[in-house]
C-alpha positions in Angstrom: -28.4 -1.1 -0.4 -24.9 -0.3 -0.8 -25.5 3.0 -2.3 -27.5 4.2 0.1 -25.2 3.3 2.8 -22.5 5.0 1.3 -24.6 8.5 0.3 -23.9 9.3 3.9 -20.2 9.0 3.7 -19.7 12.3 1.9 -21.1 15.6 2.5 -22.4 16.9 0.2 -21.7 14.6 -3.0 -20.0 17.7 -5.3 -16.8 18.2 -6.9 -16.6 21.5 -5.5 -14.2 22.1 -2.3 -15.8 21.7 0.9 -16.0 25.2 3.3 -13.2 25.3 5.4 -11.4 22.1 4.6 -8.1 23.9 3.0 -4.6 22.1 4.3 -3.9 25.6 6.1 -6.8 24.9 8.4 -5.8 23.1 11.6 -5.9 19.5 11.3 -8.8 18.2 13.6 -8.1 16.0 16.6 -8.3 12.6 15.8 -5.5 13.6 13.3 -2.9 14.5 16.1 -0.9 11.5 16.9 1.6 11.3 19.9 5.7 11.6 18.9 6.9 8.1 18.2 8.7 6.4 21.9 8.7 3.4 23.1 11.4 0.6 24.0 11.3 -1.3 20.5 10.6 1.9 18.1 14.0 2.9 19.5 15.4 -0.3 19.2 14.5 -0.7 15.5 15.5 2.4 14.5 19.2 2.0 15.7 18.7 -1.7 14.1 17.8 0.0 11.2 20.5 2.4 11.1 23.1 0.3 11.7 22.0 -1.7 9.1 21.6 1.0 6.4 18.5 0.6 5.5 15.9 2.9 3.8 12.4 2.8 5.3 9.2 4.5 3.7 7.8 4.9 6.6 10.4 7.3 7.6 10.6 8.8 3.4 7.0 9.0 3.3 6.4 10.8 6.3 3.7 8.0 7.9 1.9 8.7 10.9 1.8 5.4 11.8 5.8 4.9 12.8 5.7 4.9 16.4 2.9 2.2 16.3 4.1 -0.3 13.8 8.2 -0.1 14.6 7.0 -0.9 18.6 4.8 -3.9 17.2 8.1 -4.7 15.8 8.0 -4.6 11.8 8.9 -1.9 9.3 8.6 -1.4 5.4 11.5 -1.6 4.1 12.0 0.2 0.5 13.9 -1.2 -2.4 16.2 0.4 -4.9 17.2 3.9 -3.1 15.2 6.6 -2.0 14.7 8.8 -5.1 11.6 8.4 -7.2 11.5 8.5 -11.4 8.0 10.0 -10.9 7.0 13.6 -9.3 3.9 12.5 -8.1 1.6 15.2 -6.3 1.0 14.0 -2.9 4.3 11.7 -2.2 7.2 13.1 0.4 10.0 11.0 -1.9 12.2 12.9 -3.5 12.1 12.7 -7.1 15.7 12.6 -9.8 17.8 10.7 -11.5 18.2 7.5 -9.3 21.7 6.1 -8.9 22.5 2.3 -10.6 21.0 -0.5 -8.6 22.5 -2.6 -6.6 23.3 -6.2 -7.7 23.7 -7.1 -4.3 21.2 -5.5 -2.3 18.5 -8.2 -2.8 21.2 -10.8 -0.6 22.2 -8.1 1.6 18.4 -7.1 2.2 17.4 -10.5 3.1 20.9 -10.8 5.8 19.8 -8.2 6.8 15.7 -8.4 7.7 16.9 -12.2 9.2 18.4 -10.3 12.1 15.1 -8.1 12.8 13.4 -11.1 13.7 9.8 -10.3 12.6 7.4 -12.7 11.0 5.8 -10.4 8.3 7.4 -8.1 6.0 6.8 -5.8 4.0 9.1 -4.3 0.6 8.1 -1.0 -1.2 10.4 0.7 -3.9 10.4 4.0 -5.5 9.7 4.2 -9.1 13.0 3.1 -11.4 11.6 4.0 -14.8 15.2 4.1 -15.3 15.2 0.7 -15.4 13.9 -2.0 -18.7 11.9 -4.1 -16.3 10.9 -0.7 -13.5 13.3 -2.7 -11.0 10.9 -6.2 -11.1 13.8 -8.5 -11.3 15.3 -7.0 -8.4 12.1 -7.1 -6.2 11.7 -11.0 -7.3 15.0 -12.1 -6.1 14.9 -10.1 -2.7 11.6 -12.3 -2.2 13.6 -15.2 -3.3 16.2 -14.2 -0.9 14.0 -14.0 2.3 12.1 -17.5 1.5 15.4 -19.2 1.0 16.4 -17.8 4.7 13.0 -17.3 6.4 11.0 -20.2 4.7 7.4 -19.1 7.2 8.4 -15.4 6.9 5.0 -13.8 5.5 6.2 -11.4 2.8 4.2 -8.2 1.1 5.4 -6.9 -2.1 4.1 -3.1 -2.4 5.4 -2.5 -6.3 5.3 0.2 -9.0 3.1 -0.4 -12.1 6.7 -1.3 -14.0 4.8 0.7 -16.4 2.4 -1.9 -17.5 4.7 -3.9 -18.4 2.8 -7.7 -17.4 6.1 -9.8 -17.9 7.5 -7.5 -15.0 4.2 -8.4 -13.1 5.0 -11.7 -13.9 8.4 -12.1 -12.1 7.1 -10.5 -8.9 4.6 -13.1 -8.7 6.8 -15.9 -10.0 8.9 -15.4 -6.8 5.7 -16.0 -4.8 5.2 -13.1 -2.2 2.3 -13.9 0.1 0.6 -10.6 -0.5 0.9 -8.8 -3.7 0.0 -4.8 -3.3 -0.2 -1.7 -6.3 -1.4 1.4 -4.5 -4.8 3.5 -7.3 -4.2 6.1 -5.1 -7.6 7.9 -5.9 -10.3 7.8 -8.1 -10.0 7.7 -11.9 -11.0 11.3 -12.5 -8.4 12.7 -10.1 -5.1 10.7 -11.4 -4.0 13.2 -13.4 -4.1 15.6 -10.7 -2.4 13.5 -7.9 -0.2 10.6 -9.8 2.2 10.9 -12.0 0.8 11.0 -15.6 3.3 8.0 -16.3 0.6 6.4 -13.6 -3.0 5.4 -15.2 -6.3 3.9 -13.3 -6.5 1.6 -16.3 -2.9 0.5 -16.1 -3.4 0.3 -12.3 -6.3 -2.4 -12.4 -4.9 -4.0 -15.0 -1.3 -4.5 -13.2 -3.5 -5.9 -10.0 -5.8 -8.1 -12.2 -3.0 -9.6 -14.0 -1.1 -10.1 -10.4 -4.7 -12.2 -9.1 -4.6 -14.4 -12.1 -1.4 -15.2 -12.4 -1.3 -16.7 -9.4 -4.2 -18.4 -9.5 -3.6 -20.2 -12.3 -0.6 -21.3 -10.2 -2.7 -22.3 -7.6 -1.5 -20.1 -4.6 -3.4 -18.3 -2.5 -1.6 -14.5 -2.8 -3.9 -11.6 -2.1 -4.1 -8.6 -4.1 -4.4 -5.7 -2.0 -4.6 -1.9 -2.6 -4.7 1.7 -1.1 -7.1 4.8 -1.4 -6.3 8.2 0.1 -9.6 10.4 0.4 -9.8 14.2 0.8 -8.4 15.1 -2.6 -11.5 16.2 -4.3 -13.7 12.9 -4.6 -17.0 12.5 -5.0 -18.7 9.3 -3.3 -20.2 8.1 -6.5 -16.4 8.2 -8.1 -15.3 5.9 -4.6 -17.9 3.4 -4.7 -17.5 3.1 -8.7 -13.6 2.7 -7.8 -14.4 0.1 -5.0 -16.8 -1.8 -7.8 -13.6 -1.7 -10.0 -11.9 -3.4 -8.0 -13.9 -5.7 -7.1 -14.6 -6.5 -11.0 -10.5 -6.8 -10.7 -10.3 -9.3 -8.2 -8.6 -7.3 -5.7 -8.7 -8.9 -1.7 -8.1 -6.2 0.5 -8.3 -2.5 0.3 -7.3 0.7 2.6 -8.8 3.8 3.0 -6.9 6.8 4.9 -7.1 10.2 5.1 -4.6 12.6 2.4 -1.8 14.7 4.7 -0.4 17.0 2.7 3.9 17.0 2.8 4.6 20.2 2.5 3.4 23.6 0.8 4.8 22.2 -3.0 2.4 19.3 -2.3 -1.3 19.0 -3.2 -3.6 20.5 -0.7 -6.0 18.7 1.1 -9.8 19.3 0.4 -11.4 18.0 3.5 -10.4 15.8 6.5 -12.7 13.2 6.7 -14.1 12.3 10.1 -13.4 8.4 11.3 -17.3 7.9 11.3 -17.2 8.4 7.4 -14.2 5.6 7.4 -16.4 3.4 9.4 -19.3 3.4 7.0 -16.6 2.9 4.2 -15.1 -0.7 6.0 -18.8 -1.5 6.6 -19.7 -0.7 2.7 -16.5 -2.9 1.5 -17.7 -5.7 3.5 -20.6 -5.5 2.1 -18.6 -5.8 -1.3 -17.0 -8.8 -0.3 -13.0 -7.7 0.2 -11.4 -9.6 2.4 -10.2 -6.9 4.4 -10.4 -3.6 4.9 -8.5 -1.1 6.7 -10.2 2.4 7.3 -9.5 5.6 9.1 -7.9 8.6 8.7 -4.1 7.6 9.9 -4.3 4.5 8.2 -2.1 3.8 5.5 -0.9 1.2 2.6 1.2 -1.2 5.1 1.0 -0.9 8.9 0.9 -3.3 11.6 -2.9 -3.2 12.6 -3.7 -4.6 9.1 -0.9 -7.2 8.8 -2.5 -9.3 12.0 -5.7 -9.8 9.8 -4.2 -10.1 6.8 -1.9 -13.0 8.3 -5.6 -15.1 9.5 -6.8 -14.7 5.9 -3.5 -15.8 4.2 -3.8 -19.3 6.5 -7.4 -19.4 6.4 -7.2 -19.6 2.7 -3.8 -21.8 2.4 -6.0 -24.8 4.5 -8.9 -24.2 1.9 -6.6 -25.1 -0.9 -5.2 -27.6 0.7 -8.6 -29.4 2.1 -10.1 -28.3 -1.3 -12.9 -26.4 0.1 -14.0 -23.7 -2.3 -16.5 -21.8 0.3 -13.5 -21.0 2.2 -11.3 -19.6 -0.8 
C-alpha cells in the first residue's frame, strides 16, 4: 500500500535528470519566499548581533529566516562558522577551524537566557579537528541551558563525531530533548553530496545508537533527521531510506526541497512540486514517524516543526510517567 502510494511521488522513477529541471532554470513559484521583515525578526537579529552569536540559519542560507526569527527562536551554531568537511550542497565555509572555546558553552547558555524562547535549537559545523568532533563541548552547552532554563526544550542537531559512539554518548548523557543527525540523501548519492568522511551506514548507526542510549535510560528523547530531495533520487532509493530509518528507530523526519548555494555547489536536478511532499508526509505516517515535516522550503530545524514536536515530547514524558506503553 505504501509503495503504491509513493510511485506517484516521483516522475518518472529513473536515475536520469529530469527535462528542464537544471538549477539555471527559474525556480518555480512556490519557491519564491517574501524578504525577511517583521517586528521580532528585526529584533532578534540585533539581539543576535549584539550578542555575537553565529546562526545557521543565516550561514546556511535558509529560506525559512524571516518566519522562524518572528515566531521568535533561532538555531544557534556551535564551535565557529568554518566546517572540517567540503560537503557538496552546504553554504558553510569549509578550513582550518580556529581552537574552541572553553567558555563558549557558559557564555552560550547567558546568552540564549536573555532571548527568552522556550525551544532551542544548537547546530555545529564539523570539528574533525577535534578527538571527540566537538561532543564534549555540545554536552556541557546542554548542561548549561538545563542548569539556567530547567523547562527550556533543547534540540541537539550534531555531526557524526565520525562514528565515534562514546562521543554519541556524551551528547545524550547531557539529556537534550531532541537528538537530530541530518542523512542528507539517499545511500547511493552520499558520495556525491556529503563529504566522503560522511557514510549512510555511519549515519544510521550514529542515530540508532542516540535512540538506545537513551532508552535504556529511560527518557523519552526523539531521534529526528533530514532529507533534501532533487539531487538525483529515485523513489525506490527514498522509501528504502524512510524503511532504514524506521528499522533505526528514528521519530521524526523532514523532507525539503535541495537549493543550490552558489554555481561551485551541486546543481539541482528537479524542484519537486509541494503535492509530491504531501504524498511523502502522508507515506511517513503511514510508516509510523512521529512527525513529519514536508515541503519544498522546509528544512532540518524551523519553527513550524518545533510546535508539534513540543506535543509529542509531553505526550510521551506523561506515558512514562503513567506507564502507558500505547502512548510511547
Amino acid at each position: 500500500m505504501a509503495c503504491a502510494m509513493f510511485s506517484r511521488v516521483f516522475n518518472p522513477p529513473t536515475r536520469e535528470r529530469m527535462p528542464n529541471s537544471s538549477s539555471r532554470s527559474p525556480k518555480p513559484p512556490w519557491l519564491k519566499v517574501r524578504a525577511p521583515a517583521g517586528p521580532r525578526y528585526t529584533a532578534i537579529k540585533q539581539r543576535l548581533r549584539s550578542l555575537d552569536l553565529n546562526t545557521v540559519c543565516e550561514e546556511a542560507q535558509c529560506p525559512n529566516i524571516g518566519e522562524c526569527w518572528d515566531g521568535g527562536t533561532a538555531t544557534v551554531m556551535l564551535m565557529g562558522d568554518v566546517c572540517t568537511r567540503g560537503c557538496r550542497f552546504c553554504a558553510v565555509s569549509s578550513g582550518k577551524p580556529a581552537p574552541l572555546d572553553p567558555n563558549e558553552p557558559i557564555h552560550v547558555a547567558d546568552m540564549i537566557q536573555k532571548m527568552e524562547v522556550d525551544y532551542i535549537v544548537l547546530t555545529s559545523v564539523n570539528r574533525d579537528d577535534l578527538d571527540d568532533g566537538g561532543a564534549d563541548h555540545f554536552a556541557r552547552t546542554v548542561e548549561a541551558l538545563a542548569e539556567r532554563m530547567p523547562e527550556l526544550l533543547v534540540e541537539v542537531l550534531v555531526p557524526d563525531f565520525q562514528g565515534l559512539m562514546p562521543a554519541v554518548d556524551r551528547v545524550v548523557a547531557s539529556q537534550p530533548a531532541v537528538f537530530a543527525h541530518n542523512v542528507e540523501t539517499v545511500e547511493r548519492l552520499q558520495r556525491t553530496v556529503r563529504d566522503v568522511r560522511a557514510t549512510y551506514a555511519q549515519t544510521l548507526e550514529v542515530l540508532r545508537r542516540a535512540k538506545n542510549l537513551a532508552e535504556s535510560q529511560g527518557r523519552t528523547m526523539l531521534t529526528k533527521t533530514s532529507i533534501m530531495l532533487g539531487c538525483g533520487e529515485t523513489e525506490e532509493e527514498v522509501i528504502q531510506t524512510m524503511r532504514d530509518l524506521r528499522a533505526h528507530e528514528v521519530d521524526v523526519v523532514t523532507f525539503g526541497q535541495y537549493l543550490r548555494p552558489s554555481a561551485q555547489h551541486l546543481e539541482v536536478e528537479r524542484f519537486v512540486p509541494p503535492e509530491e511532499f504531501d504524498r511523502l508526509k502522508a507515506l511517513a505516517d503511514e510508516m509510523g514517524f512521529a512527525y513529519c515535516a514536508s515541503g519544498p522550503l522546509v528544512r532540518s530545524s524551523y519553527r513550524a516543526g518545533e510546535y508539534f514536536i513540543t506535543n509529542i515530547l509531553k505526550q510521551r514524558a506523561r506515558a512514562f510517567a503513567t506507564h502507558d506503553p500505547e502512548m510511547i
